[in-house]
ChimeraX commands (.cxc) that place a marker at each C-alpha (Angstrom):
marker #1 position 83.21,31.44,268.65 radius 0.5
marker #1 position 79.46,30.96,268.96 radius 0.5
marker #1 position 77.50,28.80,266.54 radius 0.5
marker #1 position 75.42,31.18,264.04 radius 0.5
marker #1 position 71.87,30.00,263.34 radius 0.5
marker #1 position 69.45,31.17,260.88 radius 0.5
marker #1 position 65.56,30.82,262.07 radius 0.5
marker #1 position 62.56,31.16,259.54 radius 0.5
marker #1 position 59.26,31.07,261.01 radius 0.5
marker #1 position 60.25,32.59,264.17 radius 0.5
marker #1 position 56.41,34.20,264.36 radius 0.5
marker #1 position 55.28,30.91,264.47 radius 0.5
marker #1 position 53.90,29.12,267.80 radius 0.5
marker #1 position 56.75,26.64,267.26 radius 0.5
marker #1 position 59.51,29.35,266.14 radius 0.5
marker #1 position 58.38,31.69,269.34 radius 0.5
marker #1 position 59.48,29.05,271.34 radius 0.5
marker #1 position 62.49,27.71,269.69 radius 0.5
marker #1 position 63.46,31.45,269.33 radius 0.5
marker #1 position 62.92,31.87,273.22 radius 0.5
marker #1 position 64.85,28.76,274.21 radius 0.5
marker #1 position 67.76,29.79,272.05 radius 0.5
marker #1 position 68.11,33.03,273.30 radius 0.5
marker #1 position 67.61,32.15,277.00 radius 0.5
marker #1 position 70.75,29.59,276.57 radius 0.5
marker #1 position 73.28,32.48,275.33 radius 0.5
marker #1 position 75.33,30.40,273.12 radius 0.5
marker #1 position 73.97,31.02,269.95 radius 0.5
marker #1 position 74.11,33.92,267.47 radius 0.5
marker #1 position 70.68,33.81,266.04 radius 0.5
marker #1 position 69.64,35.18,263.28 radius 0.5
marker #1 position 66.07,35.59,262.30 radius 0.5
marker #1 position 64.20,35.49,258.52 radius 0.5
marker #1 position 60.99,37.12,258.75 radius 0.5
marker #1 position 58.16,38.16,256.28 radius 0.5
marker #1 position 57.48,41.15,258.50 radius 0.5
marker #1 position 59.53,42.39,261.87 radius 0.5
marker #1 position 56.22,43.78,263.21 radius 0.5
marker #1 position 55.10,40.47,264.84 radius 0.5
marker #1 position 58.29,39.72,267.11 radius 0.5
marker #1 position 58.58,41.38,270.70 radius 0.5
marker #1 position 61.04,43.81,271.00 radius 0.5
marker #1 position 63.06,42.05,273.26 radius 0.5
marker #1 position 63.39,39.22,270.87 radius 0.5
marker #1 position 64.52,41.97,268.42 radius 0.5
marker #1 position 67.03,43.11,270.56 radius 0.5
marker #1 position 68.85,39.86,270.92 radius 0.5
marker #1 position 68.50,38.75,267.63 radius 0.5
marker #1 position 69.81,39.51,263.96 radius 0.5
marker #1 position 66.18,39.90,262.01 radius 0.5
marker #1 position 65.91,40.28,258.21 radius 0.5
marker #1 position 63.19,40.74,256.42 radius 0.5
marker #1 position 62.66,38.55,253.36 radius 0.5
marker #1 position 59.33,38.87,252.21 radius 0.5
marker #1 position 57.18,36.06,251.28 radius 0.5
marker #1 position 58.63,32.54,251.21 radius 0.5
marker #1 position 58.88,30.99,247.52 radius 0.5
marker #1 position 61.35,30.11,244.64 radius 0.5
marker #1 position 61.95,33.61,244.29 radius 0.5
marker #1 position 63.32,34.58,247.76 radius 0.5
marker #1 position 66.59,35.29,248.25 radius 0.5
marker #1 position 68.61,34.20,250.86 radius 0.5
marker #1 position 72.39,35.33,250.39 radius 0.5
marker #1 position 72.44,38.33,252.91 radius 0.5
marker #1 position 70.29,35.81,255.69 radius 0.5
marker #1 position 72.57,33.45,255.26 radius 0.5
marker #1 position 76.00,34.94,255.21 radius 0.5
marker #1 position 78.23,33.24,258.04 radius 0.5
marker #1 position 75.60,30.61,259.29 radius 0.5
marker #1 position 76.62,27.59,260.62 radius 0.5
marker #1 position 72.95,25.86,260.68 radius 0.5
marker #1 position 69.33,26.72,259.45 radius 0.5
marker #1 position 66.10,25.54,261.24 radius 0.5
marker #1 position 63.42,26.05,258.72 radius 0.5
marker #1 position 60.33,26.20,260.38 radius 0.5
marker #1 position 58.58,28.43,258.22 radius 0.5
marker #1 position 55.61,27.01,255.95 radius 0.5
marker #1 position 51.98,27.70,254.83 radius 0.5
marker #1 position 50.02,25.91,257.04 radius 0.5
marker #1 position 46.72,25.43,259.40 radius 0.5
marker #1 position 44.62,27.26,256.12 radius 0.5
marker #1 position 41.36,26.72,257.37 radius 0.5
marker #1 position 39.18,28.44,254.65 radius 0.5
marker #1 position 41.44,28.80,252.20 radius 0.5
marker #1 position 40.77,31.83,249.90 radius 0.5
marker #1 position 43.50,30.41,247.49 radius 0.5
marker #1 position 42.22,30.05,243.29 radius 0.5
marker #1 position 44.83,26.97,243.20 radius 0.5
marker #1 position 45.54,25.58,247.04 radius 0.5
marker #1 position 47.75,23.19,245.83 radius 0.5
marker #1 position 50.09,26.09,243.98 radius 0.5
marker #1 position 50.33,27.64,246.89 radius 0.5
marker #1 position 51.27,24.84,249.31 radius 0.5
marker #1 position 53.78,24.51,246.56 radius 0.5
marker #1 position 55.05,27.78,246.09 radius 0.5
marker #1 position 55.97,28.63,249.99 radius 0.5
marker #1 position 56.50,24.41,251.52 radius 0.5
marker #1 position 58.36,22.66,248.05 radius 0.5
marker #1 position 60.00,25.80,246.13 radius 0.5
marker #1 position 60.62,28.28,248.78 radius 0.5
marker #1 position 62.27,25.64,250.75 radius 0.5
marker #1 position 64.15,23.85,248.06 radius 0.5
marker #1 position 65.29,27.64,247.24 radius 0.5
marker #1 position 66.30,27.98,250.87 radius 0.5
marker #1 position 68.25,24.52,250.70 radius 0.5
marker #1 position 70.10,25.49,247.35 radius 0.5
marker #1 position 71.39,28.93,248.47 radius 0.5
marker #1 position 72.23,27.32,252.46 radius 0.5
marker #1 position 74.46,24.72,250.56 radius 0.5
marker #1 position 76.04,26.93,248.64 radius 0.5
marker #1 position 77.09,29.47,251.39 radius 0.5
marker #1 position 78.87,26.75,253.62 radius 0.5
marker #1 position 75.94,25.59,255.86 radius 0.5
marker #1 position 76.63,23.05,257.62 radius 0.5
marker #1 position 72.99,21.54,258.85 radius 0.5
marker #1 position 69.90,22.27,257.61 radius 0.5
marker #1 position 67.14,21.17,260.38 radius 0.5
marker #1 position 63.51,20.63,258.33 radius 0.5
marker #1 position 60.44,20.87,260.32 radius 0.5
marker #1 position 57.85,18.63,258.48 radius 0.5
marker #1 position 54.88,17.25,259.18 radius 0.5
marker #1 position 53.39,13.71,260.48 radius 0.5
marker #1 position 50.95,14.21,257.79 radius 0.5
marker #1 position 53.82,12.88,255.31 radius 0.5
marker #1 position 53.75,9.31,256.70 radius 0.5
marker #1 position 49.85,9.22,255.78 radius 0.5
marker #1 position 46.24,10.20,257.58 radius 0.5
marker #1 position 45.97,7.17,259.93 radius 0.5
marker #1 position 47.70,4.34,261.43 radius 0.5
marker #1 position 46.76,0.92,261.98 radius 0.5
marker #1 position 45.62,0.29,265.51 radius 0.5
marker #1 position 48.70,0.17,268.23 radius 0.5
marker #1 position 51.05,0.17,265.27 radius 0.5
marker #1 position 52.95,3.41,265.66 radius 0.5
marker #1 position 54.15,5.41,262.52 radius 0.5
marker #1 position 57.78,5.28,262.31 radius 0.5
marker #1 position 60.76,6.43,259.99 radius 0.5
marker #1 position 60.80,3.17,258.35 radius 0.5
marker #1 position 56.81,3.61,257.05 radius 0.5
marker #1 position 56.66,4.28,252.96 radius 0.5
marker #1 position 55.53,7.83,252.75 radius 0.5
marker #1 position 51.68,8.41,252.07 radius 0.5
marker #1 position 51.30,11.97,252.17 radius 0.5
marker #1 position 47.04,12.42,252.31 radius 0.5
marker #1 position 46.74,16.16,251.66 radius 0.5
marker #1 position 48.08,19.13,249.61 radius 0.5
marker #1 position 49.85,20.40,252.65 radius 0.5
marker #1 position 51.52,16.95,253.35 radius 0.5
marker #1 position 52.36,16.42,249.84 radius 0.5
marker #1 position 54.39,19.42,249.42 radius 0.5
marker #1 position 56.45,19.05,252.37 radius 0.5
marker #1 position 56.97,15.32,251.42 radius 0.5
marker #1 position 58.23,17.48,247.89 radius 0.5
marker #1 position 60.12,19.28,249.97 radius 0.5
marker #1 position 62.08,16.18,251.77 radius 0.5
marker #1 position 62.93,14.97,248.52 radius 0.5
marker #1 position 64.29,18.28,247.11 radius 0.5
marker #1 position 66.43,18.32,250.52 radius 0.5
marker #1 position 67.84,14.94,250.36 radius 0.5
marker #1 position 68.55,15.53,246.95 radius 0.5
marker #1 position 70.75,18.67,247.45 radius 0.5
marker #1 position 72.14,17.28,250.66 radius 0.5
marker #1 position 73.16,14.78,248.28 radius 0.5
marker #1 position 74.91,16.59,246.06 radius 0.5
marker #1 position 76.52,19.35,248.53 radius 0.5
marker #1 position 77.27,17.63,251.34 radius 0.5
marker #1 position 75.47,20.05,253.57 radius 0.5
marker #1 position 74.21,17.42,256.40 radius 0.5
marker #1 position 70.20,17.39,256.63 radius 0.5
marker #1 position 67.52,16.68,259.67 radius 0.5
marker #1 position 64.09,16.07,258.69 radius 0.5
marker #1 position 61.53,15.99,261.73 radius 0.5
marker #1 position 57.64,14.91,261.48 radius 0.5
marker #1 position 56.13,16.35,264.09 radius 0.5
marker #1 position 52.64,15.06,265.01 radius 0.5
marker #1 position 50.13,17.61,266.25 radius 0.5
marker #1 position 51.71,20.13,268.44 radius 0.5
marker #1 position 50.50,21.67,271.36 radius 0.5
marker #1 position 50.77,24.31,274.09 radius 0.5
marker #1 position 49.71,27.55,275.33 radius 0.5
marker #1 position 48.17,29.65,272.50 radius 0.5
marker #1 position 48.63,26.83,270.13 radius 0.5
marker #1 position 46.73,27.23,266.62 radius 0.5
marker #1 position 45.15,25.24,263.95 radius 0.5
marker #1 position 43.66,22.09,264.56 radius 0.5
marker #1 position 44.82,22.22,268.61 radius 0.5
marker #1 position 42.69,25.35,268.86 radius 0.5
marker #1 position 39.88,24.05,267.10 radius 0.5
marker #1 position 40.04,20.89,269.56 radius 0.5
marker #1 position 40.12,23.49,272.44 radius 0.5
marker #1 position 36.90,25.55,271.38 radius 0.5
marker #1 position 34.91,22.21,271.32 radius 0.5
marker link #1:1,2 radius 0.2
marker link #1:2,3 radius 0.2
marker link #1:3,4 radius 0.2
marker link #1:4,5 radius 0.2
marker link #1:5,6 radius 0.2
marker link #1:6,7 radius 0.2
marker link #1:7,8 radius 0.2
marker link #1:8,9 radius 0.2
marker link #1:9,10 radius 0.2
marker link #1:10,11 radius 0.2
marker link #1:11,12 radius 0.2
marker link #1:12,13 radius 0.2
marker link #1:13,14 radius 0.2
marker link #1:14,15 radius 0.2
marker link #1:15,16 radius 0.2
marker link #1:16,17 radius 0.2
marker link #1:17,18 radius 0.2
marker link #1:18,19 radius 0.2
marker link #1:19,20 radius 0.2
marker link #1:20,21 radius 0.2
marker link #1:21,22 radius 0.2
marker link #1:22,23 radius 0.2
marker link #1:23,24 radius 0.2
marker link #1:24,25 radius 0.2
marker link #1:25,26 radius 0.2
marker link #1:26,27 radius 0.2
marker link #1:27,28 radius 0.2
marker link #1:28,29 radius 0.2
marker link #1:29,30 radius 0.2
marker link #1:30,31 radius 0.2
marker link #1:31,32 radius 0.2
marker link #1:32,33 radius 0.2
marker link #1:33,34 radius 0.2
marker link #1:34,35 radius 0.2
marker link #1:35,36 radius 0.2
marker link #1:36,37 radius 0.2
marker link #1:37,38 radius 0.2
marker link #1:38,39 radius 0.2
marker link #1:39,40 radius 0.2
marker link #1:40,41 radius 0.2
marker link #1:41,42 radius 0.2
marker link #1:42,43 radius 0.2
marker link #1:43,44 radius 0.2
marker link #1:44,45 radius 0.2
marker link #1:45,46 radius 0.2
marker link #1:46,47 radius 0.2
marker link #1:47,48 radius 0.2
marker link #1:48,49 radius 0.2
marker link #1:49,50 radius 0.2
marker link #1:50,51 radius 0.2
marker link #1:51,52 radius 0.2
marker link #1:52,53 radius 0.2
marker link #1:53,54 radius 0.2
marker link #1:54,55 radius 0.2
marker link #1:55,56 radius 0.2
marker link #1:56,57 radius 0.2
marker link #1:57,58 radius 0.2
marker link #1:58,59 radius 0.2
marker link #1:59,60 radius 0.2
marker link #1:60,61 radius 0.2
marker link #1:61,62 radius 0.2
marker link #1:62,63 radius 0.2
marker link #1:63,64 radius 0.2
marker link #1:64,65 radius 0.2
marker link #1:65,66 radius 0.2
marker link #1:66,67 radius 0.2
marker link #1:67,68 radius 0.2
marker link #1:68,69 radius 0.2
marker link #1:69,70 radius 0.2
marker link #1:70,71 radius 0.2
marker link #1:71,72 radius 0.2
marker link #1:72,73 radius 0.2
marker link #1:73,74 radius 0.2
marker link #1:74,75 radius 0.2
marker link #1:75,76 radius 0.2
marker link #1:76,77 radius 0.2
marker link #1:77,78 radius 0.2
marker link #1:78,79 radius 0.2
marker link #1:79,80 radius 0.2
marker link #1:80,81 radius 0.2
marker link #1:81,82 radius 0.2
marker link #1:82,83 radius 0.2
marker link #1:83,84 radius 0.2
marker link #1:84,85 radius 0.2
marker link #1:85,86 radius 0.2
marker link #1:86,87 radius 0.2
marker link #1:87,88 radius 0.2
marker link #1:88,89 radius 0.2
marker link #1:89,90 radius 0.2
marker link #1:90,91 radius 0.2
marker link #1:91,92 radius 0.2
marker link #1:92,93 radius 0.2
marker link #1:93,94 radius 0.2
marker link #1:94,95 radius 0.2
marker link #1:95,96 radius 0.2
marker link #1:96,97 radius 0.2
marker link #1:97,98 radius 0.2
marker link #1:98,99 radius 0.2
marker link #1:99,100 radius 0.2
marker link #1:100,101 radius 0.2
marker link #1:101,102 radius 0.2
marker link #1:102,103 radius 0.2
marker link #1:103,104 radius 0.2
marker link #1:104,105 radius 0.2
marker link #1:105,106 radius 0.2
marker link #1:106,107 radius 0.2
marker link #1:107,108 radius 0.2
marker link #1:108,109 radius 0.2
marker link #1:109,110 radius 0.2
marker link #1:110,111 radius 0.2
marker link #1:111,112 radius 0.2
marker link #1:112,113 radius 0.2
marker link #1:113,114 radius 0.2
marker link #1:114,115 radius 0.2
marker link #1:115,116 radius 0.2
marker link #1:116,117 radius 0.2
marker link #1:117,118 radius 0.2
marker link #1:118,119 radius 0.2
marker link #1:119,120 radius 0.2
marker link #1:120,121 radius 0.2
marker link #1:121,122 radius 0.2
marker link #1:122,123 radius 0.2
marker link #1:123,124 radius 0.2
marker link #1:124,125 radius 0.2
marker link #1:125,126 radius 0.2
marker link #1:126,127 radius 0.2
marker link #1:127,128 radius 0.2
marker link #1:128,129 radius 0.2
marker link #1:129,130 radius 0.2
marker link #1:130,131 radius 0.2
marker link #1:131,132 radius 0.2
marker link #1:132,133 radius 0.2
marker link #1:133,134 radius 0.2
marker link #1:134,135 radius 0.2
marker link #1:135,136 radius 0.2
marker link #1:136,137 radius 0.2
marker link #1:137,138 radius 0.2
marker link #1:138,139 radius 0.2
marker link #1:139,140 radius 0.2
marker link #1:140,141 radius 0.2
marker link #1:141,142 radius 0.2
marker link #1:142,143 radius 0.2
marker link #1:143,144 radius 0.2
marker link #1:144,145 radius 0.2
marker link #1:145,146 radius 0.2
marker link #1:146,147 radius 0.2
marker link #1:147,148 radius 0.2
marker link #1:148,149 radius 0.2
marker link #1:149,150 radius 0.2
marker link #1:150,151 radius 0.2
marker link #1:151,152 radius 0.2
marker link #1:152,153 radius 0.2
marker link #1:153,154 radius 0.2
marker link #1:154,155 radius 0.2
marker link #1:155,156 radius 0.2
marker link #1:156,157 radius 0.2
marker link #1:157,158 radius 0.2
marker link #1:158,159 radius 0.2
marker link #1:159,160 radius 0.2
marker link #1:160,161 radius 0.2
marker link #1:161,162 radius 0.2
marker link #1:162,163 radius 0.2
marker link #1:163,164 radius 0.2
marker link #1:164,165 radius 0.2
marker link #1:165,166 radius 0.2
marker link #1:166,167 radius 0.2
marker link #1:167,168 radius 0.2
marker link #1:168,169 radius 0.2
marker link #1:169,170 radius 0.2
marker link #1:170,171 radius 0.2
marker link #1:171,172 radius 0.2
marker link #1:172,173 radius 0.2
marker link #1:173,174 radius 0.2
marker link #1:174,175 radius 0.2
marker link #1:175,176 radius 0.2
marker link #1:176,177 radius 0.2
marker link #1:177,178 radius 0.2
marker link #1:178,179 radius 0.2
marker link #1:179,180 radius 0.2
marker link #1:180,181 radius 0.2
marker link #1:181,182 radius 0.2
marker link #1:182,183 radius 0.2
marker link #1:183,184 radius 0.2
marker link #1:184,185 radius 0.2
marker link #1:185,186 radius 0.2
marker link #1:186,187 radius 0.2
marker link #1:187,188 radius 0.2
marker link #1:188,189 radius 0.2
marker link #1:189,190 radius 0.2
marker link #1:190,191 radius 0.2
marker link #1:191,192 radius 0.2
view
């Protein structure tokens, strides 16, 4: 029986290729939770399970996504806001990165998932390093923005449900990430 995996942010530059490289391996059922199924390629669509959720917060529910999964890769998060139009930026780091995933995490534990894979961010271990002295995942936690503070938020509400359910967790920080038709602060680098 093939593992069942849920994807969220499968629109994304990252979840585009995750999404890719799980479907060209054939071993996975993959399931897909989108805002909108207008931004995936129809051949994606056709190989995948998508369900729309709407917008990621507290409020979202998960129990139809989730039904039979084995593991969840959460990749999707407000990010790479530029000029952010927001009255209250901080709120809404909050509502989609700290209480839409900790809603995620709740409902994933509590339908048998078994891992819960938590794309982060590098910006949780602080803004800068000291010279050839390497950030690592022994470094006390300095998140320097409203971005890396709610996904540090976020962490925490994992670890504590992990905690608590048993559902095993992977956290991963990635630095900046970069490829063909990368965004954010890659694409700015590119235009200069």
């Amino acid at each position: 029986m093939r593992s069942k995996i849920l994807v969220t942010g499968a629109t994304g530059f990252i979840g585009r290729c995750l999404v890719d490289r799980l479907v060209g391996q054939g071993t996975y059922e993959i399931k897909l939770a989108l805002r909108s199924k207008a931004k995936l390629p129809i051949d994606i669509l056709d190989q995948c399970t998508a369900i729309e959720i709407g917008n990621l917060d507290g409020d979202t529910h998960w129990e139809v996504p989730l039904k039979g999964v084995d593991v969840v890769v959460h990749l999707a998060a407000r990010a790479h806001v530029l000029n952010d139009r927001a009255e209250d930026p901080r709120q809404a780091f909050l509502e989609t990165n700290f209480y839409g995933t900790r809603q995620l995490a709740k409902i994933a534990s509590e339908c048998g998932v078994k891992r819960f894979v938590y794309i982060s961010s590098i910006g949780v271990n602080g803004s800068q390093t000291e010279i050839e002295k390497p950030f690592t995942e022994l470094d006390e936690p300095q998140p320097h923005n409203a971005y890396a503070k709610s996904k540090w938020e976020a962490e925490q509400a994992l670890r504590e449900i992990s905690e608590k359910s048993g559902m095993e967790f992977v956290i991963v920080r990635p630095p900046l990430v970069y490829g063909k038709d990368a965004p954010g602060n890659f694409a700015q680098l590119l235009k200069l």
